[in-house]
C-alpha positions as CSV (number, residue, x, y, z in Angstrom):
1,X,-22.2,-10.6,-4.6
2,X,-21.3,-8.7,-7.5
3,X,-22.0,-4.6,-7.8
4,X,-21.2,-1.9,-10.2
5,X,-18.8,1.0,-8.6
6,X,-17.9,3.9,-10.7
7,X,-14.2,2.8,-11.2
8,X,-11.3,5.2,-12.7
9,X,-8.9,4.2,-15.6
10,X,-6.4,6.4,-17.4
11,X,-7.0,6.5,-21.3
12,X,-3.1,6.3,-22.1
13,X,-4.1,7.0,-26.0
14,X,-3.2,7.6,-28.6
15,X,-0.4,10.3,-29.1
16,X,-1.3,12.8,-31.3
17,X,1.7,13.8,-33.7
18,X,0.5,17.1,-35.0
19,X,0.9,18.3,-31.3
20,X,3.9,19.9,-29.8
21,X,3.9,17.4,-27.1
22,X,2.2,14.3,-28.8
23,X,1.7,13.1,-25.7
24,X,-0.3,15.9,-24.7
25,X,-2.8,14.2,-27.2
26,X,-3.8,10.7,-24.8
27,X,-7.0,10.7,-23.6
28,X,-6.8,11.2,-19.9
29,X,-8.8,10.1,-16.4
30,X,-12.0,8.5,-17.2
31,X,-14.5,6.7,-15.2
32,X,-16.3,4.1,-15.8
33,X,-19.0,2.1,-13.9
34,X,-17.4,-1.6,-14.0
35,X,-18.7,-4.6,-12.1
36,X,-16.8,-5.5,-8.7
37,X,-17.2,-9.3,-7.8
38,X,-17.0,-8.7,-3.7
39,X,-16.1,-12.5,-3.6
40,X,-13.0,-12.5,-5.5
41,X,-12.2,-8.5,-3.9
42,X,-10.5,-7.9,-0.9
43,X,-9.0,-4.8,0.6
44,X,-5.0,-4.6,1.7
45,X,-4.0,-2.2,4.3
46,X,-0.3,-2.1,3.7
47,X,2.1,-0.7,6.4
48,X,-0.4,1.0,8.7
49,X,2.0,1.9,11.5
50,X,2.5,3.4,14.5
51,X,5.0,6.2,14.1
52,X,5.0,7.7,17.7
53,X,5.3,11.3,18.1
54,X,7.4,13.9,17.0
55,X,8.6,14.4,20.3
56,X,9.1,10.8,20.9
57,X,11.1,10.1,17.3
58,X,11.9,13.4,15.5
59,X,14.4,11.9,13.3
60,X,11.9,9.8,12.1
61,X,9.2,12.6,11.8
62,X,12.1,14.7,9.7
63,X,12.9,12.3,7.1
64,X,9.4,11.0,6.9
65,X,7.2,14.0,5.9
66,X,4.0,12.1,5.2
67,X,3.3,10.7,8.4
68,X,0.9,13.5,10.0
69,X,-0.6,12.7,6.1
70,X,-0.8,8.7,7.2
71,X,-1.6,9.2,10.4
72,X,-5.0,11.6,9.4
73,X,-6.4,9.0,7.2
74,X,-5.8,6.0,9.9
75,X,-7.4,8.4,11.9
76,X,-10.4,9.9,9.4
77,X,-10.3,7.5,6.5
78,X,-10.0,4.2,6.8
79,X,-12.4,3.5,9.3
80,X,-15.3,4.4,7.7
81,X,-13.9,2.3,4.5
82,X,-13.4,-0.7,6.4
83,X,-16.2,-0.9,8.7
84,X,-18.6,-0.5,5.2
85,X,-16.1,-3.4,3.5
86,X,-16.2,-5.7,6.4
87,X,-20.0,-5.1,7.4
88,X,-20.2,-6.2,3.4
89,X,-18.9,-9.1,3.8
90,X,-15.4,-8.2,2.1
91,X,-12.3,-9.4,2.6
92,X,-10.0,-7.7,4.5
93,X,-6.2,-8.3,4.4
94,X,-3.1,-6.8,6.4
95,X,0.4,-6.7,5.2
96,X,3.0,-5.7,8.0
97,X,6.7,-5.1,8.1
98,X,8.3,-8.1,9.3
99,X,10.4,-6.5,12.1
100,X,9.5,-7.9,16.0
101,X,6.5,-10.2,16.6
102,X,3.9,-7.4,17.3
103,X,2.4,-9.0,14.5
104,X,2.4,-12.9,15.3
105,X,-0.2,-13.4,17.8
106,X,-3.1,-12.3,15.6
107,X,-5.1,-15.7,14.0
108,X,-4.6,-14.1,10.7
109,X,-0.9,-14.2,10.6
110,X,-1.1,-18.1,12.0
111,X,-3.6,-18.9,9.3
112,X,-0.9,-17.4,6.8
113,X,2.0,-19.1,8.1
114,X,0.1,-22.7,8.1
115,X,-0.8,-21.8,4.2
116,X,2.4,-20.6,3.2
117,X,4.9,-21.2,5.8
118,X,7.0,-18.4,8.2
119,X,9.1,-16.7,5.6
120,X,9.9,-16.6,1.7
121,X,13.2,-18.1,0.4
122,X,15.8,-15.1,0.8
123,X,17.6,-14.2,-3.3
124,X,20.6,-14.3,-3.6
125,X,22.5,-11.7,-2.9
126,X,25.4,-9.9,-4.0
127,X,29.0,-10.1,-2.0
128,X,29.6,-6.9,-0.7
129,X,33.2,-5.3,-1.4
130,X,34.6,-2.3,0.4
131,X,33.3,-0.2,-2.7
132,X,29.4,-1.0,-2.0
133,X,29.3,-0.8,1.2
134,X,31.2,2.7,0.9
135,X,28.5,4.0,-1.8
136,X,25.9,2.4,0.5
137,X,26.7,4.6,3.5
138,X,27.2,7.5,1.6
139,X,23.7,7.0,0.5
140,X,22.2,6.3,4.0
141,X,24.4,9.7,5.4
142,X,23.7,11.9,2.6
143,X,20.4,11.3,0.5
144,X,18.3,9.4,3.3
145,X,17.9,8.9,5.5
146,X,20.4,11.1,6.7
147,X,23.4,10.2,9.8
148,X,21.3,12.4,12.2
149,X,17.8,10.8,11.9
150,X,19.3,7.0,11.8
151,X,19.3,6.7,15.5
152,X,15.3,7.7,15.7
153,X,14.3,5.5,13.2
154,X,15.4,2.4,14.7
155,X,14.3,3.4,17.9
156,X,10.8,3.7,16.3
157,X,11.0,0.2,14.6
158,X,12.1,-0.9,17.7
159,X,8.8,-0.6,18.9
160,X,6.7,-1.2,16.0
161,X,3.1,-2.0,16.1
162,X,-0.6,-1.4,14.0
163,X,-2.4,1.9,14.9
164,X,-5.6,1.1,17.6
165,X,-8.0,1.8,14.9
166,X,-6.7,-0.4,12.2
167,X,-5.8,-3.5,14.8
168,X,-7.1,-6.4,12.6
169,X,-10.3,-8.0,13.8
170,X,-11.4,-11.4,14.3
171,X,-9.4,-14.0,12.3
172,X,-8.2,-11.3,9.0
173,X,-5.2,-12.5,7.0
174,X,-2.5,-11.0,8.2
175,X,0.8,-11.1,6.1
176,X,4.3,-10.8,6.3
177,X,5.3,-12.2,3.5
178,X,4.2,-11.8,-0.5
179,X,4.1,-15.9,-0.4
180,X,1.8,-15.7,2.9
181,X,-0.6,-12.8,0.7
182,X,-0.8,-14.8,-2.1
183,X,-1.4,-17.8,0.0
184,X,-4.4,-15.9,1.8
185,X,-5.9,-15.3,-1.6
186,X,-5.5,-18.7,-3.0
187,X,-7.5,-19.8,0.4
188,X,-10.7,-17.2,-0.1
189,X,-10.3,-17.1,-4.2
190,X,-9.2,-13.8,-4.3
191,X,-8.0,-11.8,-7.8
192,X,-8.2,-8.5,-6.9
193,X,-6.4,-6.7,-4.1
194,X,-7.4,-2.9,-3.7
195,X,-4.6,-1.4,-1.7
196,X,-4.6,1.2,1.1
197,X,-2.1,2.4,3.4
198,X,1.6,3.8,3.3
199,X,2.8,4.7,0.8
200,X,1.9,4.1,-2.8
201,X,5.2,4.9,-4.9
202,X,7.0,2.9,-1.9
203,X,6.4,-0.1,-0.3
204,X,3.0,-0.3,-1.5
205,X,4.8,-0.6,-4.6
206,X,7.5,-2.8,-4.6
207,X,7.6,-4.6,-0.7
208,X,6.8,-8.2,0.5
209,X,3.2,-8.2,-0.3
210,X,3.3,-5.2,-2.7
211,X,1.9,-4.5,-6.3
212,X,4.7,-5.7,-8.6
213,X,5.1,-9.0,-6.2
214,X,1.1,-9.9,-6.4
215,X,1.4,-8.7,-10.3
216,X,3.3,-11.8,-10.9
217,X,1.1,-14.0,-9.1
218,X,-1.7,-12.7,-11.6
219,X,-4.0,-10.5,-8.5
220,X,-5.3,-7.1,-10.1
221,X,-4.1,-4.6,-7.9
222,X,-6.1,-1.2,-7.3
223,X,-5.7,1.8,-5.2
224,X,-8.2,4.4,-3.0
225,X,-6.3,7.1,-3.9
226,X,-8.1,9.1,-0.1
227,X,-6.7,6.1,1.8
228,X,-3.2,6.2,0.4
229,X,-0.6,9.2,0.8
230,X,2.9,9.2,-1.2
231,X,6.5,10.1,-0.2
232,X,7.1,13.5,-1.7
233,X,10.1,15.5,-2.5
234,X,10.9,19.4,-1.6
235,X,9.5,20.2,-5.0
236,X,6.4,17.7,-5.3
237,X,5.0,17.6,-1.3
238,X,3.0,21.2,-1.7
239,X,0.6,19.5,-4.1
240,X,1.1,16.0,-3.5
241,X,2.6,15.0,-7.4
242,X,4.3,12.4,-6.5
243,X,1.1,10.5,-5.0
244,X,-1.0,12.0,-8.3
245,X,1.6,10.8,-10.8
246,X,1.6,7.5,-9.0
247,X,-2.0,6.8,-9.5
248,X,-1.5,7.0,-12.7
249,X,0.9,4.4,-12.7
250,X,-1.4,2.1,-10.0
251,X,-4.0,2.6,-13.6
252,X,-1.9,2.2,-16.3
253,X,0.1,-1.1,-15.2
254,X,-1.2,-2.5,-12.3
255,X,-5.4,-2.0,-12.1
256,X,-8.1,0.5,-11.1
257,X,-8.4,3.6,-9.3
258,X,-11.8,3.9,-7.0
259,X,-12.8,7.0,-5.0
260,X,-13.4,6.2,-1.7
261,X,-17.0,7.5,-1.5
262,X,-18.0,5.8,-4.6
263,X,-16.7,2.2,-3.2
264,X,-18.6,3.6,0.3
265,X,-21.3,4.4,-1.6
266,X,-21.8,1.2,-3.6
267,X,-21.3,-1.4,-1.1
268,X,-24.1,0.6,1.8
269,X,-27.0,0.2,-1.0
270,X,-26.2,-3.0,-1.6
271,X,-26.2,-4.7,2.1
């Protein structure tokens, strides 16, 4: 089925060169209404985890300032979005961290693994001399995520799992790996992933199953900017830039931005 959903784009044109900024001159967020083939569409939740408290892992809560953010729209958000995508008749894909087997004994993940196999070839890596290795835990003590919070973190992966209310149901592909994703879309003839989940400059961006990894396979990749949050800095968290200016990005190299009541919307008068 295909349906027309007011969709968002960036007009990233043209500079104006009588302008200060010429820059300043592009066109800016537009919308558009744009024709969504629900066949070749599916919907990623990416990294939907469950932190634990701050009283369980405060090390973790401390260096990760978006998770009372993540946890809200798990909570409030998605939800509604997927019960409206999978009532639909949407495809609904999961990408997890790879850590533990909390993930392996949904029919999903088995599916995956019998279309692309357990794990992608490991590159190549690097030797690593005193040097690196002294930069590398300079950077782990001192810019994140810090000596003290270390021990917290790892406790909390330790114990890993997907949030009650976005388990995946029935037989939904479940993925580990950007092979096993792509392999899931090959299967249903997917060619446009619309991402949700944790967060969108991070692994959204650039983990296993990620935009720039599905980029290269050819997939469209999209974002609901209500079902994602961002990591922010001490200067960007009051307003949320960082998420903002990575929309932006999600529009002007990788797909389409869709409001989450608009996609809501569109797919309830069309069942």
């Amino acid at each position: 089925m295909k349906i027309k959903v007011p969709t968002g784009y960036y007009r990233h044109y043209d500079a104006d060169f009588t302008l200060d900024v010429p820059g300043e001159g592009y066109g800016g967020w537009s919308q558009a209404d744009l024709e969504l083939d629900l066949s070749r569409t599916a919907v990623v939740v990416m990294h939907a985890w469950d932190f634990g408290t701050r009283e369980q892992f405060p090390g973790w809560h401390r260096a990760v300032e978006f998770i009372p953010r993540a946890n809200a729209i798990c909570d409030k958000e998605l939800p509604e979005l997927l019960g409206v995508c999978r009532d639909a008749g949407m495809a609904v894909f999961h990408v997890v961290e790879p850590i533990g087997d909390y993930y392996k004994k949904y029919p999903g993940y088995m599916r995956a693994v019998q279309l692309a196999g357990e794990a992608d070839p490991e590159p190549e890596r690097i030797p690593v001399d005193e040097s690196l290795a002294s930069l590398q835990a300079f950077h782990q003590a001192q810019a994140f995520p810090g000596t003290h919070n270390a021990v917290d973190i790892q406790a909390g992966f330790a114990r890993l799992d997907i949030p009650e209310t976005m388990k995946p149901l029935g037989d939904e592909g479940v993925a580990a790996t950007s092979g096993q994703l792509f392999a899931l879309c090959r299967e249903q003839g997917i060619n446009h992933l619309i991402y949700t989940g944790f967060a969108v400059n991070a692994c959204i961006l650039m983990n296993p199953g990620g935009m720039i990894d599905m980029r290269r396979h050819g997939l469209l990749c999209s974002v609901i900017p209500e079902a994602v949050t961002a990591v922010e800095n001490k200067e960007t968290a009051r307003r949320e830039e960082a998420k903002e200016l990575s929309l932006w990005s999600v529009s002007l190299f990788f797909g389409f931005v869709y409001r989450q009541g608009d996609i809501v919307s569109a797919l309830s008068q069309n069942r």
